[in-house]
N, C-alpha and C positions, 0 to 999 in steps of 0.2 A: 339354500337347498332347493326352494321353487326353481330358480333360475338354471340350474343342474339339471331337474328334472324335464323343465320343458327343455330345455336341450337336447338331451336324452333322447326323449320322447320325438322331436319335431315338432310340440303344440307351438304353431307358429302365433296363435292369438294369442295364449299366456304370454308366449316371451316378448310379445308387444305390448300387452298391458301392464307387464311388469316393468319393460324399460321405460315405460311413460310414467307410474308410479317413484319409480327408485329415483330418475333423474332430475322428477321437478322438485320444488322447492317442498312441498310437505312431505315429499318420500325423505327425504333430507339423508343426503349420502354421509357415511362416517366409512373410518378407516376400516372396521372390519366387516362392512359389506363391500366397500372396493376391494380390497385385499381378496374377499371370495371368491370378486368377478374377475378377477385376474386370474388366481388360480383356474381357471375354466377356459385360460387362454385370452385373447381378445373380446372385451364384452360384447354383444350380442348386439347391432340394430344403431344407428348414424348417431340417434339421439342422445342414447348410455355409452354409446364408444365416448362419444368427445367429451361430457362431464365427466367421468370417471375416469379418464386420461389426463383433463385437468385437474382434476382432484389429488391423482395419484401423483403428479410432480410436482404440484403447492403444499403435500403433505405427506413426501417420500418416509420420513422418517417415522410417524405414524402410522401408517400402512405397513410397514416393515416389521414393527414391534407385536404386530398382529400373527396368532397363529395359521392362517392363512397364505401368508406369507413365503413360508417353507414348501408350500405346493406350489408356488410360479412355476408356469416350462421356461426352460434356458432363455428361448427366443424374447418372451417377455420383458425379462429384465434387461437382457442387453439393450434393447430397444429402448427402454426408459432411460436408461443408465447412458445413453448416446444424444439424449435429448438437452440442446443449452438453456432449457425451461424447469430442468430438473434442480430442484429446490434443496439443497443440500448447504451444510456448514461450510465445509471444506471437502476437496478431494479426498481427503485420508479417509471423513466420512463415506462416502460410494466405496471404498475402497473396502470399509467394514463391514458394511452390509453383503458386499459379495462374498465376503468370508463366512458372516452368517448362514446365508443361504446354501454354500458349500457344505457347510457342516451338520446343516439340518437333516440329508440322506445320503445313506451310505451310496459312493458307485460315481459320486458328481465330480470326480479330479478332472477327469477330460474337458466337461462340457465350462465347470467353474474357471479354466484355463483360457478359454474360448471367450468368455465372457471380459477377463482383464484387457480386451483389445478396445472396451468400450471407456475404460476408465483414461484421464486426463493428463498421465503421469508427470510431465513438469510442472503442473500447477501445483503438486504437494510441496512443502518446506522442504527446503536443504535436508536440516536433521530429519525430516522424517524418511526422507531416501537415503538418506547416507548409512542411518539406522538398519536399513530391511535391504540395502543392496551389500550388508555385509554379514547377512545369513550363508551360511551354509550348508546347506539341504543335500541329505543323501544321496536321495533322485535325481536322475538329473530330467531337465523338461518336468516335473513335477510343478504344483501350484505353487510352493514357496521359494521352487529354483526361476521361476517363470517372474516372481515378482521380484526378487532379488535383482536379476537381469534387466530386466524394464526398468527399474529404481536405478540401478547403474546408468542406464544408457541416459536417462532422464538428468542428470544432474550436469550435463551440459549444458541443457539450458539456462542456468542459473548463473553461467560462465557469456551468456549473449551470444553462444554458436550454433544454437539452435532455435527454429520457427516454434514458437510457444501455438499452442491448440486454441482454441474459441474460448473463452472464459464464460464460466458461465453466468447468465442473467441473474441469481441468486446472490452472484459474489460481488457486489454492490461495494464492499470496501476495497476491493484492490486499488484503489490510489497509491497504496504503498510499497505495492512489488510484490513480485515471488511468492508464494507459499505464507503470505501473511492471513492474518483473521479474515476469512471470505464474507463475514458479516460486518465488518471495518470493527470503530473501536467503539468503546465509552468514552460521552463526553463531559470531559470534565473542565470547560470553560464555558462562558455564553451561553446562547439561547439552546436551549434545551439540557440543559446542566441542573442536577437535581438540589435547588435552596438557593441557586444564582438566580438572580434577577435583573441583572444588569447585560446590555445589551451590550456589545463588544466586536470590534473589525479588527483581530489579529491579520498583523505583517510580519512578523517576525516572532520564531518563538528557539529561545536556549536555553538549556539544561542548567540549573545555578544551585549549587550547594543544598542537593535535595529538595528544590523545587523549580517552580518555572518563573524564569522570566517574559513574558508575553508584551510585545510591542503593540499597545492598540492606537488603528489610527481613526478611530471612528470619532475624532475628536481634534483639528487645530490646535497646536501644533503635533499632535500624538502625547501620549505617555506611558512611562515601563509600570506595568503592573507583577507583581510577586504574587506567585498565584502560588498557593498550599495544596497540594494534590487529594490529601485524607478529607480535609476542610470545604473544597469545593468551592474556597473562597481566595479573594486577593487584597492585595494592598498595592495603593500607589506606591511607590518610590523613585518616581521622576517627573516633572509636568505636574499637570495639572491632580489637584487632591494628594500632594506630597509635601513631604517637611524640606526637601530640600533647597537649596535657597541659590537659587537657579532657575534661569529663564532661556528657554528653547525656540527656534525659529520655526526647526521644520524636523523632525526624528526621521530618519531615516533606514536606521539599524541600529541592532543591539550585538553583544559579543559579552559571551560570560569569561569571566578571567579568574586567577586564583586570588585567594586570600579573601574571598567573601568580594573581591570587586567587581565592576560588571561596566561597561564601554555602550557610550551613544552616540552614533554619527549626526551630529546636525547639517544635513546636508546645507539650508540657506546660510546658514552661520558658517560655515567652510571649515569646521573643528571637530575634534573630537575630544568628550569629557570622561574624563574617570572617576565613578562614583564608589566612593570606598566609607563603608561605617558614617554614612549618614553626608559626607561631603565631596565636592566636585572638584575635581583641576582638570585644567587643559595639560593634555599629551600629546600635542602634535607639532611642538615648536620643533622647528628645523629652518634649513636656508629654502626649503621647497614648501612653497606656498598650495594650499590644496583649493582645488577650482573645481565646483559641481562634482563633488564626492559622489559612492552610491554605497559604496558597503564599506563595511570595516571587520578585520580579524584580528586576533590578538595570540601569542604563539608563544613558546618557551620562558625558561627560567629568566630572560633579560626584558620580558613583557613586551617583546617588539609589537610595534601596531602596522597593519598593513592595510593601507586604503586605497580600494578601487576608485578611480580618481580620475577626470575630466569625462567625463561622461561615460566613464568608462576604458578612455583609451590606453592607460597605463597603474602602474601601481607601483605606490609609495613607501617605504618602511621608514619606520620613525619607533629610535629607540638612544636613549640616553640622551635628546638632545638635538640628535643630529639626524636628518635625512636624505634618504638615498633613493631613486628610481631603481625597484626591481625588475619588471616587466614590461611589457608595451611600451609606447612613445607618446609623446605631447598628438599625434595626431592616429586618428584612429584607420584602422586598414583592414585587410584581410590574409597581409603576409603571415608568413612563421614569427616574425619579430613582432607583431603588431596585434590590436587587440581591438573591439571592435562590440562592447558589453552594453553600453547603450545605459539610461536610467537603469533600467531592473536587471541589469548583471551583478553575479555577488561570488564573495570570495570566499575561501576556505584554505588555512593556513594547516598543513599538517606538521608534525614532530619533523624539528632539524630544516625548517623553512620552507619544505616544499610547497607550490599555490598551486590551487585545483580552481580556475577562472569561469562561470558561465559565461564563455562569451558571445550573447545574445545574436547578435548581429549578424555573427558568422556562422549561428546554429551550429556550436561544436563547443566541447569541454575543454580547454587548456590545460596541461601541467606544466609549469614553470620551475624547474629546477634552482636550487642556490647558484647564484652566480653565471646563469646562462644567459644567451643573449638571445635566444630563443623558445618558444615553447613548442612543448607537443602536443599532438592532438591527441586524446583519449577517447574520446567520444563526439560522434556527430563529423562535419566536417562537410558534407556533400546537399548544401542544402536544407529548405527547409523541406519536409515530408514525412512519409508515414512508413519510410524501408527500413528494412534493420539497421543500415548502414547511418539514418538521417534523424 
């Protein structure tokens, strides 16, 4: 109310003693004096502008729950709301807040309209667009025909056809893509895992009969851990600290399979073992000898196994026995026929044998049809870089 007043007023010393006050350390700003100073426009004088601008985007959402809040002018918030320093969960969060603010005085459709040009719109999840771009609002150009619209156009991006916006500095877990938790996740392995203590280098991690299998190689020659999600805890079941009665050269990948079994590539050992209810067999006899493996999959009701294989440059299927060269050649290339995956290419076998190949080398994704003698390219293809296209 001071700070209103010497405004007010022009007492240019008050509103200097006050911004030297409010913005050092024992004025100690909280949400519902920023929150006032905003309401009043842009706070007052070099000092209190730039605390209380940092303040207000380290603790958007705190300042927002303040009644104060509902008197921003339009210009305020957009501004904030355009900042990649703005400290929010997720899009959908900013997205809310603007709606608050709309509805706190009557008369705000225009301006709260005006304001959605500040928000992120492909950064929200799929469902969350797919949800509110299939409103249908009376009005048309209205606030909810307005986001509808934007939620539409937005969900391109999720398809790779559109230049996605600045992410914001907040959103610290997008490792994972699109519209995911902008806070990342909970950890529930390793170091920082709540009652683990064990320290752990996950390589590999696959989904196994309600819980995880995790490949740690923080250890010669690696070992598969069975990790319990509610429990926060694991158990060996391969390598080292396990019952199984089996000796490993070098783990290189795992692959969950059905019936409770689960697949380890020993890459030095040139094999691959099936560990089923506590016991081990090799699955990889055939008349094809496998040379410097890197991945292994495992696919349909015939348990076919499919290994990325000579460094990469081809891939093996091995099922009942016998096996066959699906992909690539004994030598590696850059053609359509050829494959080029390097140690850290890895494979993924979809329903009815399709392969989806990282193949490293050539910075591009493979799909390999049954029976082709060639692949496609899905992704990448031009190089290594940072284009849409790369």
């Amino acid at each position: 109310e001071l700070a209103r007043l010497a405004r007010r007023w022009e007492l240019l010393s008050l509103q200097e003693a006050l911004a030297t006050v409010v913005a050092s350390e024992e004025g100690g700003l909280t949400p519902e004096v920023v929150a006032g100073l905003f309401a009043l426009g842009e706070p007052f004088g070099e000092q209190l502008g730039a605390a209380a601008r940092s303040y207000v985007l380290g603790n958007f959402a705190s300042c927002a729950m303040t009644e104060p809040f509902a008197r921003w002018p339009q210009k305020v918030l957009e501004h904030l709301l355009k900042s990649d320093q703005l400290n929010v969960s997720s899009e959908e969060e900013a997205l809310l807040w603007v709606t608050k603010w709309r509805a706190a005085k009557a008369g705000r459709e225009e301006t709260s309209v005006a304001i959605l040009t500040a928000i992120r719109w492909p950064l929200m999840s799929l469902h969350s667009l797919e949800t509110l771009s299939d409103m249908k609002p009376a009005t048309p150009s209205s606030f909810a025909d307005t986001v509808a619209t934007r939620c539409k156009a937005a969900k391109v991006a999720h398809q790779g056809l559109e230049t996605l916006p600045n992410v914001r500095q907040s959103f610290n877990g997008w490792w994972a893509g699109l519209g995911c938790a902008a806070k990342g996740g909970v950890i529930i392995a390793g170091q920082g895992c709540p009652g683990s203590k064990e320290a752990i280098k996950v390589k590999a991690v696959r989904p196994h009969e309600g819980t995880l299998l995790l490949l740690d190689a923080s250890e010669e020659p690696g070992r598969v851990l069975q990790w319990f999600l509610r429990m926060h805890s694991g158990r060996s079941v391969a390598g080292k600290g396990s019952e199984l009665d089996m000796t490993f050269e070098d783990m290189a990948d795992i692959w969950s399979g059905p019936d409770d079994a689960f697949y380890i590539l020993d890459r030095d050992a040139e094999r691959v073992v099936q560990v089923r209810q506590g016991e081990a067999e090799l699955v990889n006899q055939g008349t094809i000898r496998l040379e410097r493996p890197c991945s292994v999959a495992v696919e349909g009701p015939d348990r076919a196994i499919y290994v990325l294989d000579r460094e990469g440059s081809r891939v093996v299927r091995y099922v009942r026995g016998r096996a066959v060269q699906v992909a690539g050649g004994t030598e590696a290339g850059s053609g359509a026929a050829q494959l080029n995956a390097g140690p850290t290419g890895r494979i993924y076998a979809a329903k009815g044998g399709r392969l989806y190949i990282s193949d490293t080398g050539n910075h591009r994704v493979q799909r390999w049809d049954p029976g082709a003698k060639v692949g496609i390219t899905v992704a990448g293809g031009h190089g290594c870089g940072s284009g849409a296209d790369q």
